[in-house]
matplotlib code that plots the C-alpha trace (Angstrom):
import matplotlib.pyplot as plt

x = [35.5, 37.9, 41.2, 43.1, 46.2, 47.8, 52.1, 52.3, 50.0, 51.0, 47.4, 44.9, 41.6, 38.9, 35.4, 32.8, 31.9, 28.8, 29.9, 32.4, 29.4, 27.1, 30.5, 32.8, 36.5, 37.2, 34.3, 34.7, 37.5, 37.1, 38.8, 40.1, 41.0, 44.5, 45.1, 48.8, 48.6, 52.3, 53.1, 53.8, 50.4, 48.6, 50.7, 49.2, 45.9, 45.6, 46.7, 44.4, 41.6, 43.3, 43.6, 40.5, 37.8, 35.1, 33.1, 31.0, 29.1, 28.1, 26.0, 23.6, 20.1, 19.7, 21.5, 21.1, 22.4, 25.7, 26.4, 26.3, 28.7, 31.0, 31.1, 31.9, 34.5, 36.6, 35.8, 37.8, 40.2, 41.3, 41.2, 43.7, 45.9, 46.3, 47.0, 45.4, 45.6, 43.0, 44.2, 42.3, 41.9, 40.8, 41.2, 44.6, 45.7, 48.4, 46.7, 49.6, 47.7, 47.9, 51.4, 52.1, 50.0, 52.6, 55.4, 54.2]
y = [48.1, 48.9, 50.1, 51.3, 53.4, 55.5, 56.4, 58.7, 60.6, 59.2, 59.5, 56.1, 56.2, 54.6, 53.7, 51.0, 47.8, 49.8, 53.0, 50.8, 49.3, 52.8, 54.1, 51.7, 53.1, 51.9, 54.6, 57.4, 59.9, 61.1, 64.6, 64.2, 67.3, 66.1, 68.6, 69.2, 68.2, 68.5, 70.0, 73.6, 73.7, 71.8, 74.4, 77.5, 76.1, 75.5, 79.0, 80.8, 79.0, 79.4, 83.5, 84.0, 86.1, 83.9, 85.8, 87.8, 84.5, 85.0, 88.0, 85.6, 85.2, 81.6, 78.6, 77.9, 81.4, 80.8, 77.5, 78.0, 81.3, 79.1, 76.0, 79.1, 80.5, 77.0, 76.4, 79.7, 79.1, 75.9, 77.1, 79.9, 77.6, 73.5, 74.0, 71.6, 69.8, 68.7, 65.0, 63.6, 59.4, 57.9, 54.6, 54.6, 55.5, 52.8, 51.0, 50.2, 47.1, 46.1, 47.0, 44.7, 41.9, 41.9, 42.1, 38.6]
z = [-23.5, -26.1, -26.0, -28.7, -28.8, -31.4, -31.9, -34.0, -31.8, -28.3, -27.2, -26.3, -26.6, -25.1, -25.9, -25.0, -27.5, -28.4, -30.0, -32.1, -33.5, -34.4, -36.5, -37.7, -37.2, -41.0, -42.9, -40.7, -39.6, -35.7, -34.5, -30.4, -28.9, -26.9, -23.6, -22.8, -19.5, -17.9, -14.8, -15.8, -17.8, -14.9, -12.0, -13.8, -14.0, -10.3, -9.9, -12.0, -10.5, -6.7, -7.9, -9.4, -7.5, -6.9, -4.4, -7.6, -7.5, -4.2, -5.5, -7.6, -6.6, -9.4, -8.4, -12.1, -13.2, -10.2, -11.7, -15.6, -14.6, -12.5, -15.6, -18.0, -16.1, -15.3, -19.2, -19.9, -17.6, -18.7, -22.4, -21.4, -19.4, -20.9, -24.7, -27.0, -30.3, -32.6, -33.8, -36.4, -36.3, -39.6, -41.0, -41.8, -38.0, -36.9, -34.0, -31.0, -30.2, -34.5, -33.2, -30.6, -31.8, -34.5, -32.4, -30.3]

ax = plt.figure().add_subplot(projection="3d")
ax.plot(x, y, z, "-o")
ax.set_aspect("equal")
plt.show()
């Protein structure tokens, strides 16, 4: 597994040994979508989802129809509640463990 975190970004990603070796991080630029999760963003989530009238799926006679509607709705819900930023990674993104491998 590899582990690699980014400052200017404050974000760490993580990937196994294997998809480093299908794209290497040096030819290729990778967009992350970062969610915002502090407290206030997490708090309203929890209360939309607490608030939000789930008995309509009740009504449906597909299991597969109930639970594509229910993954759409949390999907909306948490796009209206945890904002997010698209971060884009290339090869000239400061690694923290370049960082403190320096450092030592």
């Amino acid at each position: 597994m590899c582990l690699l975190a980014f400052l200017r970004h404050s974000a760490v990603l993580v990937t196994s040994e294997r998809d480093l070796h299908y794209v290497p991080s040096h030819q290729c630029k990778r967009k992350l979508l970062l969610y915002d999760l502090r407290a206030h963003n997490i708090d309203r989530l929890r209360c939309r989802l607490g608030t939000y009238p789930w008995e309509i799926l009740y009504d449906y006679c597909s299991i597969e129809q109930m639970y594509d509607d229910f993954v759409n709705i949390v999907l909306r819900i948490v796009a209206e509640c945890i904002p997010t930023k698209t971060v884009v990674l290339g090869p000239k993104t400061q690694s923290l463990l370049d960082h403190l491998l320096k450092c030592c």
